[in-house]
C-alpha positions as CSV (number, residue, x, y, z in Angstrom):
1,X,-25.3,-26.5,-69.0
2,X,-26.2,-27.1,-65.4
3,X,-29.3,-28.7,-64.4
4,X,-31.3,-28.9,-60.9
5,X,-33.8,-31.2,-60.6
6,X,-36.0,-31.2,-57.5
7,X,-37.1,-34.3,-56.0
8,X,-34.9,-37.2,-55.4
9,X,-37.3,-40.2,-55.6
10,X,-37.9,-42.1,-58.5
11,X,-38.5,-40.0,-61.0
12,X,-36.2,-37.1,-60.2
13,X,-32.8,-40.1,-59.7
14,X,-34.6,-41.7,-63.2
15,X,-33.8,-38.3,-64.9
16,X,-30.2,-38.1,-63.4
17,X,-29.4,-41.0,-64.4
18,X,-30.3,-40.9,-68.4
19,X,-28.4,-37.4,-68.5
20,X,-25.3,-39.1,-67.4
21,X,-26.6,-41.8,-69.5
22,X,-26.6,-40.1,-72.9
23,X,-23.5,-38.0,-72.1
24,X,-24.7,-35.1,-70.5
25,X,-21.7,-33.4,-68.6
26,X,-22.3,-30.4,-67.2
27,X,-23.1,-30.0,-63.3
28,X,-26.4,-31.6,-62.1
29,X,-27.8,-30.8,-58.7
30,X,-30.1,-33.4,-57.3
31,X,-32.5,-31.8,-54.4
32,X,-34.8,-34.1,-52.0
33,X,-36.8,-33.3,-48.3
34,X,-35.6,-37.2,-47.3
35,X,-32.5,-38.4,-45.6
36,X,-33.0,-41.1,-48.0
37,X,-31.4,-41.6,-50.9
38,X,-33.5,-41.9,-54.0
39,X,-35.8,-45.1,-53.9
40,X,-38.7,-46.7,-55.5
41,X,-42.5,-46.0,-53.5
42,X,-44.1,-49.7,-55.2
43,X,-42.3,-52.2,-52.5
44,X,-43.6,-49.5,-49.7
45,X,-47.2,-51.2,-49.9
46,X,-45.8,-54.6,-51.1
47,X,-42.1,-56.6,-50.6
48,X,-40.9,-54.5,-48.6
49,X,-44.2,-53.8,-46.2
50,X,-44.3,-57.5,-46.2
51,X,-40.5,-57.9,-44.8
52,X,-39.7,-59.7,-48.4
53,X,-37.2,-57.9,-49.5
54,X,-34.9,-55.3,-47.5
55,X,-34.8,-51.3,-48.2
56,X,-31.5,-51.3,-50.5
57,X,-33.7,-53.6,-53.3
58,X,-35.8,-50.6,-53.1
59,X,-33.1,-47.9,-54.0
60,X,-32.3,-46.5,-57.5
61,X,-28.6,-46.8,-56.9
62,X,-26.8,-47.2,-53.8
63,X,-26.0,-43.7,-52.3
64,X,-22.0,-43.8,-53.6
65,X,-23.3,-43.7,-57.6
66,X,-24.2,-40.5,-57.6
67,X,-20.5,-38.8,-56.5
68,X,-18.8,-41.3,-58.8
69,X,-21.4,-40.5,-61.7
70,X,-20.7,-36.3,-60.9
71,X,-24.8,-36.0,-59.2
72,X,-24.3,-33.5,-56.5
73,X,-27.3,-35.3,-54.3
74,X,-28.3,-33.2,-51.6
75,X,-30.9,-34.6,-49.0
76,X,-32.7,-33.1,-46.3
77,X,-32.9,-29.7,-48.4
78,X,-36.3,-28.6,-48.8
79,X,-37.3,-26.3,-51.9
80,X,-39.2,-23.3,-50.8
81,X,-39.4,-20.8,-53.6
82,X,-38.9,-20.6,-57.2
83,X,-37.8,-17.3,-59.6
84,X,-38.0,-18.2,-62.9
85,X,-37.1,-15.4,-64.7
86,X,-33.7,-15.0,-62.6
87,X,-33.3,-19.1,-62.5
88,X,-32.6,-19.6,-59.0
89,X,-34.3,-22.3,-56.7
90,X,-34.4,-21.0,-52.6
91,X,-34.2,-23.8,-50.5
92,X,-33.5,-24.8,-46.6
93,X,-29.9,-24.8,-47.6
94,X,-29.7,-21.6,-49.5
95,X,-30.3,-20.4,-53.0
96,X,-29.7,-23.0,-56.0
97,X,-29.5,-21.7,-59.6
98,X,-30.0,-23.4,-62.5
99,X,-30.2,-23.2,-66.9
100,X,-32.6,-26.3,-67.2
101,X,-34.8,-27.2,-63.8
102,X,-36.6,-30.3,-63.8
103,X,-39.7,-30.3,-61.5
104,X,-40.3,-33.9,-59.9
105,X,-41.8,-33.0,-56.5
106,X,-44.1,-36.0,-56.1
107,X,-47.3,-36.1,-54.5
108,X,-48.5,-36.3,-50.8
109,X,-51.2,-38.4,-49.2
110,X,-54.6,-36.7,-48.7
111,X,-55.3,-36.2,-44.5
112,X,-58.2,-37.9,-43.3
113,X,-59.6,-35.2,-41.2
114,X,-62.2,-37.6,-39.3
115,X,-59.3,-39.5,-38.0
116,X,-57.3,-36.5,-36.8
117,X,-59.8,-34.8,-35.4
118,X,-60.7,-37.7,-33.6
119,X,-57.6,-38.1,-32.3
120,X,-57.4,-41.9,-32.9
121,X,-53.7,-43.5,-34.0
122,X,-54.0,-42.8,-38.0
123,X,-51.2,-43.4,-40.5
124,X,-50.4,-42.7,-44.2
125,X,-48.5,-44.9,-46.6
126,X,-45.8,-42.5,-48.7
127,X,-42.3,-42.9,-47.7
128,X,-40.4,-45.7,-45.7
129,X,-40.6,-44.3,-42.9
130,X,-44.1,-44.6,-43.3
131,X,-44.1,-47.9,-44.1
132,X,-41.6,-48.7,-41.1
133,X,-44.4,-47.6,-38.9
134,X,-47.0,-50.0,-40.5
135,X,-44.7,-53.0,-40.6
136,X,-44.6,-52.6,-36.8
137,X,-47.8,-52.2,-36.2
138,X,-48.9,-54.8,-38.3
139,X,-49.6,-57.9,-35.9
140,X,-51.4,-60.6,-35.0
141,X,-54.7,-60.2,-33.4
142,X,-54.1,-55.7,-33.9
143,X,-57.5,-54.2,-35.3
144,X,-56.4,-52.4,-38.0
145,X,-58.9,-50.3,-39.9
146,X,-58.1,-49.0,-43.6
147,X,-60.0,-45.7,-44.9
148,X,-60.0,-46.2,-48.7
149,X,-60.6,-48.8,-51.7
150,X,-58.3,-47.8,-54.1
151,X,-54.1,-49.4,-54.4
152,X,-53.0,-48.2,-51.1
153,X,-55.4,-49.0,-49.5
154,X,-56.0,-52.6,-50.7
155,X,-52.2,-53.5,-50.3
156,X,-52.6,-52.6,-46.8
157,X,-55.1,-54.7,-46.2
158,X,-53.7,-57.3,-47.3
159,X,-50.3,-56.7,-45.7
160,X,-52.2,-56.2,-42.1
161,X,-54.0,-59.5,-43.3
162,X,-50.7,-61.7,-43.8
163,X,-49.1,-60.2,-40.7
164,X,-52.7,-61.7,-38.6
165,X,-54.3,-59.0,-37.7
166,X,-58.1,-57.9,-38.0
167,X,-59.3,-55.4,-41.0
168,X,-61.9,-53.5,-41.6
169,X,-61.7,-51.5,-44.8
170,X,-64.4,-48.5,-45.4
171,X,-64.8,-47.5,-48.8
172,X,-68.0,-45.1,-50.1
173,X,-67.9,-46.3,-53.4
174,X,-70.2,-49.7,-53.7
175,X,-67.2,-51.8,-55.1
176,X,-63.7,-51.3,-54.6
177,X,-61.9,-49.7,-57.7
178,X,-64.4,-49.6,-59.2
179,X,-63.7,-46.4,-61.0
180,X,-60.6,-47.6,-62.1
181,X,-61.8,-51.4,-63.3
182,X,-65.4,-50.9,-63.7
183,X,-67.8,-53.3,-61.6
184,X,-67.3,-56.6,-63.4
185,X,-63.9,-56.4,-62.6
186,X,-64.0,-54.5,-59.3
187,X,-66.0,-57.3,-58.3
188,X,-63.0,-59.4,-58.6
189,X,-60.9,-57.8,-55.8
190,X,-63.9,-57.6,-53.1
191,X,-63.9,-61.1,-53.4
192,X,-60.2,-61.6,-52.9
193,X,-60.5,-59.7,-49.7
194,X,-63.6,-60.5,-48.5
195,X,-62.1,-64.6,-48.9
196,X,-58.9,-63.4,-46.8
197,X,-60.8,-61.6,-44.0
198,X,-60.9,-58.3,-44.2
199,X,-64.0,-57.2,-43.5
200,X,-65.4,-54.8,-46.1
201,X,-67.7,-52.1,-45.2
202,X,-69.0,-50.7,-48.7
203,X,-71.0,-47.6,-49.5
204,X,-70.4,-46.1,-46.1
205,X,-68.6,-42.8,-45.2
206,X,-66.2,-43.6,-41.9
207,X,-67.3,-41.9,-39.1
208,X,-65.3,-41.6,-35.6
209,X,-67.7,-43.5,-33.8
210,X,-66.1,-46.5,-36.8
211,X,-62.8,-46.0,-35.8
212,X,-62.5,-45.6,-31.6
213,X,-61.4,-49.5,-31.5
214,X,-58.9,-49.4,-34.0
215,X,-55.0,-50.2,-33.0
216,X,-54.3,-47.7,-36.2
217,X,-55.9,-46.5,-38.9
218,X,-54.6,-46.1,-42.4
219,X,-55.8,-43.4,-44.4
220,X,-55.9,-44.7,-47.6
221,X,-57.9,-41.7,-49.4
222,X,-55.3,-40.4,-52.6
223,X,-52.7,-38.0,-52.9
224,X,-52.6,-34.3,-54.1
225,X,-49.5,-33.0,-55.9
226,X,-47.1,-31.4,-54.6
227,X,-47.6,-28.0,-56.6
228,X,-46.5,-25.6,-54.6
229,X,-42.9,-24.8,-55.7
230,X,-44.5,-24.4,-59.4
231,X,-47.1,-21.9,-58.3
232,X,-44.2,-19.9,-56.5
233,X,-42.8,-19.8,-59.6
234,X,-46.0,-18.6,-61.3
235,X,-46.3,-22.0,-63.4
236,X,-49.6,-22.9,-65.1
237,X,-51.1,-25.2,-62.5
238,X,-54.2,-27.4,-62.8
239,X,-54.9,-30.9,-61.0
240,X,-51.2,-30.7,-60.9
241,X,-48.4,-28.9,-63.4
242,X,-49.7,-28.3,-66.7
243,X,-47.1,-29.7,-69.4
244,X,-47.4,-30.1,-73.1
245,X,-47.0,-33.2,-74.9
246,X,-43.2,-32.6,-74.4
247,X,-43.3,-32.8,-70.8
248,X,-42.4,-29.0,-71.0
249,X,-44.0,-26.3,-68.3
250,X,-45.4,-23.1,-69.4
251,X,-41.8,-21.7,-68.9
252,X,-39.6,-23.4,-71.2
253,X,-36.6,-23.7,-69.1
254,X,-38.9,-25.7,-66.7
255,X,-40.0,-29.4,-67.2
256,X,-42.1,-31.7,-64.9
257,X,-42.8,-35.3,-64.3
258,X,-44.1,-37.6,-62.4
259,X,-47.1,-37.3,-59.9
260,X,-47.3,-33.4,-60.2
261,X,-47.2,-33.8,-64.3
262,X,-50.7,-33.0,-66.1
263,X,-49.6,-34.0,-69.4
264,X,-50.9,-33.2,-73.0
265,X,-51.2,-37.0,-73.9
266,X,-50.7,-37.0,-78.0
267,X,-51.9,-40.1,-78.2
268,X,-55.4,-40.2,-76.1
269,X,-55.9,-36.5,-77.0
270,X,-56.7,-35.3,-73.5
271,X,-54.6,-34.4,-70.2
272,X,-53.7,-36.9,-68.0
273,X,-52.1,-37.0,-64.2
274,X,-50.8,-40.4,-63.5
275,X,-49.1,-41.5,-60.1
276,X,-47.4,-44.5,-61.1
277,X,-44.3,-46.2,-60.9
278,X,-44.0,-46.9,-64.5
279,X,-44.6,-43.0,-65.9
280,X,-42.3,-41.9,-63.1
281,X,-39.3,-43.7,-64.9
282,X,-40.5,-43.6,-68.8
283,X,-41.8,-39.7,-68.6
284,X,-38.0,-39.2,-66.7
285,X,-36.3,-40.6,-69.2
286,X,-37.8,-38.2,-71.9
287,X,-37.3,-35.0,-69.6
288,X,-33.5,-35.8,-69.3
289,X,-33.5,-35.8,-73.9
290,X,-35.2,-32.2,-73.7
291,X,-33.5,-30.8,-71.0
292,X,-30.3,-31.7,-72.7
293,X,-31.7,-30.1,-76.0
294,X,-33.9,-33.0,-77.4
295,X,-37.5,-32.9,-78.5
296,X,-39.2,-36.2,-78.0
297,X,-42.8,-36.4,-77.1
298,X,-44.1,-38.6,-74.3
299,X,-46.6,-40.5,-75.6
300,X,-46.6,-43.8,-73.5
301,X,-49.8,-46.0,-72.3
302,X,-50.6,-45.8,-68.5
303,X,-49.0,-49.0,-66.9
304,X,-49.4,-50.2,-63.6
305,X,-49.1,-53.5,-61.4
306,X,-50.4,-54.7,-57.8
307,X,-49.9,-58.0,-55.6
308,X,-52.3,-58.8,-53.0
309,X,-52.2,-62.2,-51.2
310,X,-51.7,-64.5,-54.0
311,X,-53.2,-62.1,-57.1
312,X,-51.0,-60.5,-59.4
313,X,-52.1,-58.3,-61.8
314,X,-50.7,-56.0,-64.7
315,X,-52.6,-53.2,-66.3
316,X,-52.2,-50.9,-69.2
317,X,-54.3,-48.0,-70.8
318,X,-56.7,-45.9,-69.6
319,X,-60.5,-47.2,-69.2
320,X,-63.7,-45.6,-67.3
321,X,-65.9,-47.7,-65.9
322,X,-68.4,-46.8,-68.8
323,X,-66.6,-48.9,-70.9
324,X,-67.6,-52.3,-71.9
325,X,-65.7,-55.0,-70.6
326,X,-64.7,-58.2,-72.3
327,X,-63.2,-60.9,-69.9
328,X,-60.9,-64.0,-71.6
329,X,-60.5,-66.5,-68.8
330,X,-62.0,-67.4,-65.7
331,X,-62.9,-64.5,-63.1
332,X,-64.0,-67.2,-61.0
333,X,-60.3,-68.8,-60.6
334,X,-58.8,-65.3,-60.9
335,X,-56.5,-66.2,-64.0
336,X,-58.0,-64.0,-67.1
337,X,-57.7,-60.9,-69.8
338,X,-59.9,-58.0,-69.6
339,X,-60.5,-55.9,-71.8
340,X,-61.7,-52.5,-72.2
341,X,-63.6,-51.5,-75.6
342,X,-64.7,-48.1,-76.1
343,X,-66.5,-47.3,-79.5
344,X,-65.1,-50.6,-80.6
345,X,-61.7,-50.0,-80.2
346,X,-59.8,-51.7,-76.7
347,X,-58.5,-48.5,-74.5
348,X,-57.4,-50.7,-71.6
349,X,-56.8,-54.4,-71.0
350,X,-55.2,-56.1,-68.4
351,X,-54.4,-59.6,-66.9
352,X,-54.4,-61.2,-63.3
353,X,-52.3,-63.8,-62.8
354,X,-51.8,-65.0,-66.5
355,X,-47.7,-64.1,-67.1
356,X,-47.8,-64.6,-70.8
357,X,-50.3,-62.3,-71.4
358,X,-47.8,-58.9,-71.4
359,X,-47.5,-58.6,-74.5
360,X,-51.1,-60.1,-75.4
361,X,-52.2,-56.5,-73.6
362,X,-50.0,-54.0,-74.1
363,X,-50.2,-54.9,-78.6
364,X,-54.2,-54.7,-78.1
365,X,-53.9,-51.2,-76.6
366,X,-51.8,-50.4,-79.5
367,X,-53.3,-51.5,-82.0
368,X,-57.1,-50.7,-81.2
369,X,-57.5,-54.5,-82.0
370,X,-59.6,-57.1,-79.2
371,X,-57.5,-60.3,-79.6
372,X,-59.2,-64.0,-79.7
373,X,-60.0,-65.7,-76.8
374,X,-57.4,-68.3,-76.2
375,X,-59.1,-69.8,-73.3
376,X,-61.7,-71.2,-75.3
């Protein structure tokens, strides 16, 4: 059975790779817009944006695994169109067809139209080359200016801050993250930055008149997924590619992960879209069973992780910021739980810069159950 899977990053290399894994062995095509093999997106804004760690720690494999594994990897090709009833992808490079298609196009960073229309230097953060151009621009005494609270745009600033230069981060919301973490929490991160330099400018939309001194500007303002192969195909789209509980599309042949996958979460009873590093591998894996002919159901927690300056931080669940939040530890000192309750039972819990607590969060989202407080 042959398989084409479109979008060599993460996700789409993931997929690959647990096919070959579990003995698939028919022909798999791997299809990606970059000259770059595929790599993981998380060192972008961190190791690698801080000249840690060089590009190949960032890669899935190095480039020679996938001819000695059988993956016919083809970069630079673009997909363009999508027939599902006669199984054929069009792309820059001609016409590929397929039995099983796996859709694991990504996402793309939302344009911040005040910057372009202004005309002022503005940059995104997606792809290396991306994060080449920030590394260089990245100096000391460079006014940088960063459009955007959320995890882009906070790793930024704290990149531009460690490489000396001056930040000003907007941000309309009143607290960073604070959709994501709630206020006690967000609270917690303004305070990092505000201690580190970055001057924060809260509650206020950016305006052009904000951003004519800036060096460069980094848009920081989300992604949208990258849907429009699925709706050439006439796929149910929605806030990304609507897919059951099995990761399937509505066209069986057709499965999708990753950023663009809106998924029928068994578990929390409600569709979710998450753009993280951790879904992009575990949702992967369960594609490549069912493409092969399995039937598993994905049915994983949300999990995701950030380093700025000297804060690490793992999270896992999915909380609003409606939730009541219990806190074991000391925000004060940055080393502490949190915990999310909702009707009683904890939907979310994380911890920042306590490494023993992994497990201590990820069993109290699984078990409904908030743990004692070991700092007392």
């Amino acid at each position: 059975m042959s398989i084409v899977i479109v979008g060599a990053g993460l996700a789409g290399a993931t997929a690959a790779t647990e096919l070959r894994e579990q003995g698939h062995t028919g022909p798999i095509a791997l299809l990606g817009s970059e000259e770059h093999p595929p790599y993981e997106r998380p060192p972008l804004s961190k190791s690698y944006l801080l000249g840690e760690d060089p590009f190949e720690k960032a890669l899935v494999h190095p480039r020679e695994w996938y001819a000695e594994h059988d993956v016919d990897l083809r970069l630079g090709v673009t997909a363009t169109g999508l027939d599902t009833d006669a199984h054929v992808v069009t792309t820059s490079a001609g016409d590929v067809t397929y039995e099983r298609l796996l859709l694991a196009t990504g996402a793309e960073p939302r344009v911040l139209d005040v910057a372009e229309d202004a005309g002022v230097p503005v940059a995104y953060l997606r792809t290396k080359d991306d994060s080449d151009r920030l590394r260089e621009a990245f100096a000391k005494g460079r006014k940088v200016v960063v459009v955007g609270g959320g995890w882009i745009g906070l790793e930024a600033a704290a990149a531009a801050r460690q490489a000396g230069a001056e930040v000003t981060l907007y941000e309309t919301e009143d607290l960073p993250l604070v959709h994501v973490l709630g206020p006690t929490v967000a609270q917690v991160f303004a305070d990092l930055h505000r201690e580190h330099g970055v001057q924060l400018r809260l509650g206020t939309e950016v305006t052009a008149e904000h951003l004519e001194d800036a060096d460069l500007v980094v848009a920081g303002i989300g992604v949208k997924p990258r849907v429009d192969l699925a709706h050439s195909g006439g796929l149910d789209v929605d806030n990304g590619v609507l897919v059951d509980s099995r990761l399937r599309t509505s066209v069986p042949s057709v499965l999708a992960v990753g950023d663009i996958a809106n998924h029928a979460h068994p578990r929390l009873g409600r569709r979710i879209r998450v753009e993280h590093w951790d879904t992009a591998i575990k949702q992967a894996k369960v594609a490549a069973h069912n493409l092969a002919g399995g039937d598993e159901e994905y049915e994983e927690m949300p999990y995701f992780f950030t380093d700025q300056y000297d804060l690490g931080m793992e999270y896992v669940g999915s909380a609003s910021e409606d939730d009541e939040v219990v806190v074991h530890g000391s925000l004060e000192d940055r080393e502490f739980r949190a915990f999310w309750l909702r009707d009683g039972d904890v939907v979310a819990a994380m911890h920042v810069n306590d490494w023993d607590a992994g497990d201590v969060i990820k069993e109290a989202v699984d078990s409904g159950e908030l743990p004692e407080d070991e700092s007392d």
